[in-house]
C-alpha positions as CSV (number, residue, x, y, z in Angstrom):
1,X,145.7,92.4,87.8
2,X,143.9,91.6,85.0
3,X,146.6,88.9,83.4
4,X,146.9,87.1,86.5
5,X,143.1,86.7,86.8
6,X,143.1,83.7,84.2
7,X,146.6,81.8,86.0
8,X,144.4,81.8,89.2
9,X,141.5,79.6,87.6
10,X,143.2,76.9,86.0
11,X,144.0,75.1,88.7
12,X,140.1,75.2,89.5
13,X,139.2,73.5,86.4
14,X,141.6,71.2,86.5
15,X,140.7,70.0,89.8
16,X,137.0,69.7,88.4
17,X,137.4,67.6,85.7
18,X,139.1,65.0,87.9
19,X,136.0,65.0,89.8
20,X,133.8,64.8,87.2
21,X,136.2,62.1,85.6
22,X,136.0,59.6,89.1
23,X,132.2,60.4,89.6
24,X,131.7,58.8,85.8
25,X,134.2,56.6,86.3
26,X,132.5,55.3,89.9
27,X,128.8,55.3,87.9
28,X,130.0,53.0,85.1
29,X,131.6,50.4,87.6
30,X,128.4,50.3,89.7
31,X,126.3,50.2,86.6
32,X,128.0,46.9,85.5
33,X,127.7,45.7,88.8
34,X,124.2,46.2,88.7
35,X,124.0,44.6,85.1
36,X,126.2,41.6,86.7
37,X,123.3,41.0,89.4
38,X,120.6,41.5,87.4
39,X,121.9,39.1,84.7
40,X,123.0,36.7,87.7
41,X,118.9,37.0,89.0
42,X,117.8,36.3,85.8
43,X,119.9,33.0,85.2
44,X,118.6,32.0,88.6
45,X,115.2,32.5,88.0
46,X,115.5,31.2,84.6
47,X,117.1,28.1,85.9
48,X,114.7,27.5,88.4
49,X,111.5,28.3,86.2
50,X,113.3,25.2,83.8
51,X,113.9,22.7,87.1
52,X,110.4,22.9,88.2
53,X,109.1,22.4,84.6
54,X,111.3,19.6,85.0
55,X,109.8,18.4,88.5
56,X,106.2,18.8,86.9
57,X,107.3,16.6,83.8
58,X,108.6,14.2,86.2
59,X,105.7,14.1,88.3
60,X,103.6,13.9,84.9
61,X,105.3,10.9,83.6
62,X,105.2,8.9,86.7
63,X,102.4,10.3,88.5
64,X,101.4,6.7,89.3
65,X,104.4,6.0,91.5
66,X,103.6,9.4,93.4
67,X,100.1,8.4,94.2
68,X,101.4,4.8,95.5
69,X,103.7,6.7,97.5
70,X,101.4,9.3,98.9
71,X,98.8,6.2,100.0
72,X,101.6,4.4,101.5
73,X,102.4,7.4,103.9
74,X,98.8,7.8,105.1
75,X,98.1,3.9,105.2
76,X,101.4,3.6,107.6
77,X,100.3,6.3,109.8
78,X,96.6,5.4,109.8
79,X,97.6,1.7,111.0
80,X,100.0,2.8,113.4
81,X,97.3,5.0,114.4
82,X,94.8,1.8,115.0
83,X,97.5,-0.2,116.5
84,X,98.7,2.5,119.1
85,X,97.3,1.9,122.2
86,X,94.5,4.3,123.9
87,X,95.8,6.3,126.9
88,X,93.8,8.4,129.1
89,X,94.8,11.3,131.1
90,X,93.9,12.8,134.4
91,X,94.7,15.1,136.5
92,X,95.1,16.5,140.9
93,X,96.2,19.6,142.2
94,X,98.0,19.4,145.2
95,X,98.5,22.2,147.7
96,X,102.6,21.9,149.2
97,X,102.8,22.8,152.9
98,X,106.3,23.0,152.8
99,X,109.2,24.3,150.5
100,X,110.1,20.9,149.1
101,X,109.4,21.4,145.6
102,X,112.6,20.0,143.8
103,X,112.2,17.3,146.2
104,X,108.6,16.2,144.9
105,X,109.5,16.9,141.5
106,X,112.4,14.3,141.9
107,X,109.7,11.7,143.3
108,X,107.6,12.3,140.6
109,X,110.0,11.7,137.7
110,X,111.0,8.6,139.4
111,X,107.4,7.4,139.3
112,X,107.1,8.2,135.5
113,X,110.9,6.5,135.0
114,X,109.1,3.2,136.4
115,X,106.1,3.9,134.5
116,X,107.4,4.5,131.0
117,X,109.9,1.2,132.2
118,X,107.1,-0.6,132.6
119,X,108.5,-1.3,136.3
120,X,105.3,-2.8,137.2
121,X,106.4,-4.5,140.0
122,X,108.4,-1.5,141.6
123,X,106.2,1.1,140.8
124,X,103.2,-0.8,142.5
125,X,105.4,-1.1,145.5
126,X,106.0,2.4,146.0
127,X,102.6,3.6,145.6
128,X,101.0,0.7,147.7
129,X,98.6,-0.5,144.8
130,X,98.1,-3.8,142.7
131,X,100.4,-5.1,140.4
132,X,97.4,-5.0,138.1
133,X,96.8,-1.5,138.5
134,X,100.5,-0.1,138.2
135,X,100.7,-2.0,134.9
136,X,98.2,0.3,133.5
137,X,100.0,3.2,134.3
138,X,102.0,4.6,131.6
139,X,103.4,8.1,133.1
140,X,103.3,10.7,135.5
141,X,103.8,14.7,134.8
142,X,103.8,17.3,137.2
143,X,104.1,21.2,136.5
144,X,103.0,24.5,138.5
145,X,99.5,26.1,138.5
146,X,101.6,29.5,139.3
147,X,98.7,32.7,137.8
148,X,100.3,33.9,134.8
149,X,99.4,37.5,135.4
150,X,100.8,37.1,138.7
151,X,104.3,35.7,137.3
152,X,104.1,38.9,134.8
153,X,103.9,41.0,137.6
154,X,106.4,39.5,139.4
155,X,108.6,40.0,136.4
156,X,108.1,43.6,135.8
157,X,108.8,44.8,139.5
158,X,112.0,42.5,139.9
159,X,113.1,44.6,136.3
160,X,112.2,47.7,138.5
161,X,114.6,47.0,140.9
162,X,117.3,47.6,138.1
163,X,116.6,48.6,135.3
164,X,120.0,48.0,133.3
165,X,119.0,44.1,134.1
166,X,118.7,43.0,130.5
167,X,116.8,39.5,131.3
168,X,113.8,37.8,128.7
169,X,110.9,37.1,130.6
170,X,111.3,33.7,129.2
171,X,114.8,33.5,130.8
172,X,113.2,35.1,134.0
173,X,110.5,31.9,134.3
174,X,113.8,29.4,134.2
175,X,115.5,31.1,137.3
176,X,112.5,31.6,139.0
177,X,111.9,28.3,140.9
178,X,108.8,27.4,139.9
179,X,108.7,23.5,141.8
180,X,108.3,25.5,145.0
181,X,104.9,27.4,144.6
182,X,102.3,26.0,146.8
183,X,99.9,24.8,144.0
184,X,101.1,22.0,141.8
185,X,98.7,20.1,138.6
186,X,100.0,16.5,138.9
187,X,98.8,14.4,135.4
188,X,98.7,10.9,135.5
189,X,98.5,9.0,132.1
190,X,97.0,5.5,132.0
191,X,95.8,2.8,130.1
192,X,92.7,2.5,131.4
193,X,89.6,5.0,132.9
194,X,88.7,2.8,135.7
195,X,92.1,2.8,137.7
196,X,92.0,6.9,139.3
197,X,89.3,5.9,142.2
198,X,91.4,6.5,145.2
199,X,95.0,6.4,143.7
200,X,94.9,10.1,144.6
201,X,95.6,9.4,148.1
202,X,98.2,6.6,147.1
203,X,100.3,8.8,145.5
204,X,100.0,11.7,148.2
205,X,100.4,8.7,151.1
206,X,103.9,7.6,149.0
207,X,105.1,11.1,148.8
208,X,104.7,11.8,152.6
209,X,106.1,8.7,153.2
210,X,109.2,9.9,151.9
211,X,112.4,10.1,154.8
212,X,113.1,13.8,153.8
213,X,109.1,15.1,154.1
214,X,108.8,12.6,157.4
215,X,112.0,14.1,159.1
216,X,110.8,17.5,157.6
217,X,107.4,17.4,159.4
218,X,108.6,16.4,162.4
219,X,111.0,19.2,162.9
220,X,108.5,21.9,162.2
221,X,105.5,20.1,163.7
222,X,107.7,19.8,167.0
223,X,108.8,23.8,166.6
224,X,105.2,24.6,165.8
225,X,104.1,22.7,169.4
226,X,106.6,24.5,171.4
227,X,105.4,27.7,169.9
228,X,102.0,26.7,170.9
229,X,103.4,26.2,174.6
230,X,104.9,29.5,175.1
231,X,102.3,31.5,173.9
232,X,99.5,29.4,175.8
233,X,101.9,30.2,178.8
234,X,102.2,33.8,177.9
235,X,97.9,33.7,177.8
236,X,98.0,31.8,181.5
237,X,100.4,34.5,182.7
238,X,98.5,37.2,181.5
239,X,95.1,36.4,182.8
240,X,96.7,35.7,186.5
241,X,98.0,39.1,186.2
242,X,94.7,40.5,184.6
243,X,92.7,39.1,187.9
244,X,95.3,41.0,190.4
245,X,94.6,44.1,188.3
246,X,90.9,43.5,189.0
247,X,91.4,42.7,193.0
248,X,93.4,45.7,193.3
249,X,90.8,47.6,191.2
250,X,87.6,46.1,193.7
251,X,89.8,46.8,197.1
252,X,90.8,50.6,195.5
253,X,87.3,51.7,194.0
254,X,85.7,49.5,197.3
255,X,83.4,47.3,195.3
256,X,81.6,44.9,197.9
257,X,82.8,41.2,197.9
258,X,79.4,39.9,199.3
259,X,77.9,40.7,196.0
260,X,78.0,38.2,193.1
261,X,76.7,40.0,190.6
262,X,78.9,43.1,191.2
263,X,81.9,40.5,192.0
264,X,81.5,39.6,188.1
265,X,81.3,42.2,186.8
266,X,83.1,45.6,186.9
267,X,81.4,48.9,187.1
268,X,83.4,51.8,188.1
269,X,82.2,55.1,188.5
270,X,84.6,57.5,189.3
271,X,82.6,60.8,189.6
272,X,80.6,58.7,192.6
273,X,83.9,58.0,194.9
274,X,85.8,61.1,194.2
275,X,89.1,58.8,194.1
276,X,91.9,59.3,191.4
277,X,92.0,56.2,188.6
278,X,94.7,54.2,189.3
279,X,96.9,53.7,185.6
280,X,96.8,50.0,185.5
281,X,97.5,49.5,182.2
282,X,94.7,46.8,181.5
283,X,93.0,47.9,178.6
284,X,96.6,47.9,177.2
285,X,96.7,44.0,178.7
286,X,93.2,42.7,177.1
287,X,94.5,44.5,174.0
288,X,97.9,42.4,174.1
289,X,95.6,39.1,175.0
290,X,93.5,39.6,171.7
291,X,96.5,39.6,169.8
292,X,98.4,36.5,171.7
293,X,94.7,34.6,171.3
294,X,94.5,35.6,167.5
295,X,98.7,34.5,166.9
296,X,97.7,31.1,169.1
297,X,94.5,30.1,166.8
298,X,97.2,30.9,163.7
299,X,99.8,28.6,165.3
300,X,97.2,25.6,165.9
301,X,95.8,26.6,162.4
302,X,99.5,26.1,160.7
303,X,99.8,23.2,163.1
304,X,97.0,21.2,161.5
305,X,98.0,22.2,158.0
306,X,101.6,21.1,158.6
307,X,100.5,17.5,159.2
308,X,100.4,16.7,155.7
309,X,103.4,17.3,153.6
310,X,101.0,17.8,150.9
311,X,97.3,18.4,150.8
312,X,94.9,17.0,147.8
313,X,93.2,20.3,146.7
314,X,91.1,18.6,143.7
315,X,91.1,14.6,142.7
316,X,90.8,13.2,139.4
317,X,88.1,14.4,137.4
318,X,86.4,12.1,134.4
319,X,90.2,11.0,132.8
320,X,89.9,12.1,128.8
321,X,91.4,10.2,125.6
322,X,95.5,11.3,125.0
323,X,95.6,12.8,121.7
324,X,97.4,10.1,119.5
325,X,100.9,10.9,118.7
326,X,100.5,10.5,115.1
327,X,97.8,12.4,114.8
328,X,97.4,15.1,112.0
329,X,101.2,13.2,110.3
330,X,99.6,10.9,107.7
331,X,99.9,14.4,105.6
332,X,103.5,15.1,106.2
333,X,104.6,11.8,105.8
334,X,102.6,11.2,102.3
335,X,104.2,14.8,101.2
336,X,107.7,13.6,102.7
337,X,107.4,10.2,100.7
338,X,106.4,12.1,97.3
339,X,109.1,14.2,97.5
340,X,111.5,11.7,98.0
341,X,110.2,9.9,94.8
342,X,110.7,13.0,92.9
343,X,114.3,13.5,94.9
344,X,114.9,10.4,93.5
345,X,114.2,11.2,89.6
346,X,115.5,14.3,89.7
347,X,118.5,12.4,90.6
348,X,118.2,9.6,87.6
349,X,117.2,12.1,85.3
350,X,120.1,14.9,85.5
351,X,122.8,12.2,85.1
352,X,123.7,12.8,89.0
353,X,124.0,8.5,88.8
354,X,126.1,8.5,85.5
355,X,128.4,12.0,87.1
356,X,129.2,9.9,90.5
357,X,130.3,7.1,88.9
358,X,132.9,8.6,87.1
359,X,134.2,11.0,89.4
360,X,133.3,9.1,92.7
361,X,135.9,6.3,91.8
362,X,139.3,5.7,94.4
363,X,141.4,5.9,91.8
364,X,140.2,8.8,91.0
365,X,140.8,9.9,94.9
366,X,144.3,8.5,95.2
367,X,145.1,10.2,91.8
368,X,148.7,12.3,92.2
């Protein structure tokens, strides 16, 4: 036993030192990869440290150049500034009576098409105004007034209906048609602050005017009428029958007729006449009445509100200055023309000029 205990390990150590051997052998490759990176960093860096000594040199040497270019770039935006005509900007909310928010939408962007075409002409015959007013307008904008908390809630309980649904919130506000809630911010921009004195009810008279709101209206203003009819009829029906309940009630419980006062009113006492009450159902009746008078008053309300396709829920308040459009750029474009002058240098003095022309060449190109 004891010479076969030394056969039995060598294959042990053997296996070992191959182990050993790879695990050194792995180490030493990833350690000159490591070097390899390091030593690449280092060029970069060093590289880079040298180009923007360069840039600074450049800048150093023609620092006059990159002054001139820097005024130029605030003197361009601060005359374009000047020159840019003043706009003013104001704003209506309007309430939408009916589910025609795409439509309205569409009406306004024509509007701002003919504005920002400086359509005079066509956009002062839609709305019904002076030529001389429509060529101060200079666009229209309309977007929802929709709660924001409200459209976060909404957003949260249509994810609780599934909750594998994997949509943004962002993504939920774009399917969600927002054109179609009631309250709408309608911003009209203008050259002038005088023009907004009753071009409110132009543009709402112009939108109800419209073939699809008029047809609209008067489909549900006629449904609306006829609802109003029945239900009036229903009311007539039910008082007739409420006054036979009282006649048979005075001839049952023998209330005298020669009395006014007890004619108008009744006042039954039961425990007096000894007679059994008579299950009429009236109480059950007025109840039904309340409710018909309360769904008629609704129905007359909704009538009234559907006879404007739109209603104006705030006009124009004091219209404001538009922020210019080049505002807060003369510092971008000053940096933007400064780089390119150092762009430019950078290109003259690394020989870029001198490299293209002798390898940019056709013949060069066409070369076999």
């Amino acid at each position: 036993m004891s010479n076969n205990q030394p056969e039995s390990n060598k294959p042990e150590e053997v296996d070992l030192g191959v182990i050993f051997a790879s695990i050194e052998k792995l180490f030493k490759r990833l350690g000159i990869l490591i070097a390899k990176f390091v030593k690449i960093i280092i060029w970069v860096f060093t590289k880079l440290l040298i180009l923007i000594l360069f840039a600074l040199n450049i800048i150093r040497e023609h620092f006059v150049k990159f002054a001139i270019a820097g005024l130029i770039g605030f003197g361009l935006v601060f005359f374009l500034e000047k020159s840019e005509k003043r706009q003013y900007i104001a704003d209506i909310l309007v309430k939408q009576n009916y589910e025609t928010g795409r439509v309205l939408y569409d009406i306004v962007g024509n509007y701002n098409a003919l504005a920002e075409n400086r359509d005079s002409l066509a956009l002062a015959k839609v709305l019904d105004i002076d030529v001389s007013v429509a060529s101060k307008l200079t666009g229209f904008s309309i977007i929802h007034r929709e709660n924001k908390n409200k459209l976060i809630e909404d957003y949260y309980k249509f994810k609780e209906i599934d909750s594998n649904i994997q949509l943004s919130y962002q993504n939920f506000l774009e399917q969600k048609n927002l054109e179609d809630f009631p309250i709408q911010s309608l911003t009209v921009r203008s050259l002038s602050p005088t023009i907004y004195d009753s071009l409110a009810n132009r543009i709402l008279s112009a939108v109800s005017n419209n073939k699809y709101f008029s047809e609209l209206k008067n489909k549900e203003s006629a449904l609306l009428k006829s609802k109003i009819k029945d239900t009036e009829k229903i009311i007539s029906d039910s008082d007739t029958l409420q006054k036979k309940y009282f006649e048979l009630l005075k001839s049952y419980y023998g209330q005298s007729s020669s009395d006014p006062e007890k004619n108008s009113t009744i006042n039954l006492n039961l425990s007096n006449n000894g007679k059994d009450k008579i299950d009429t159902k009236e109480f059950d009746l007025f109840k039904e009445q309340s409710k018909l008078l309360d769904k008629l008053t609704t129905l007359k309300d909704e009538l009234v509100t559907k006879g404007n396709i739109i209603g104006l829920q705030k006009d124009f308040d004091l219209p404001v200055v538009k922020e210019s459009t080049y505002k807060g750029k003369a510092v971008l474009l000053a940096l933007l023309l400064m780089i390119l002058v150092l762009l430019y240098y950078v290109y003259v003095g690394l020989g870029f000029k001198d490299f293209i022309k002798n390898y940019g060449s056709r013949d060069r190109l066409l070369k076999k």
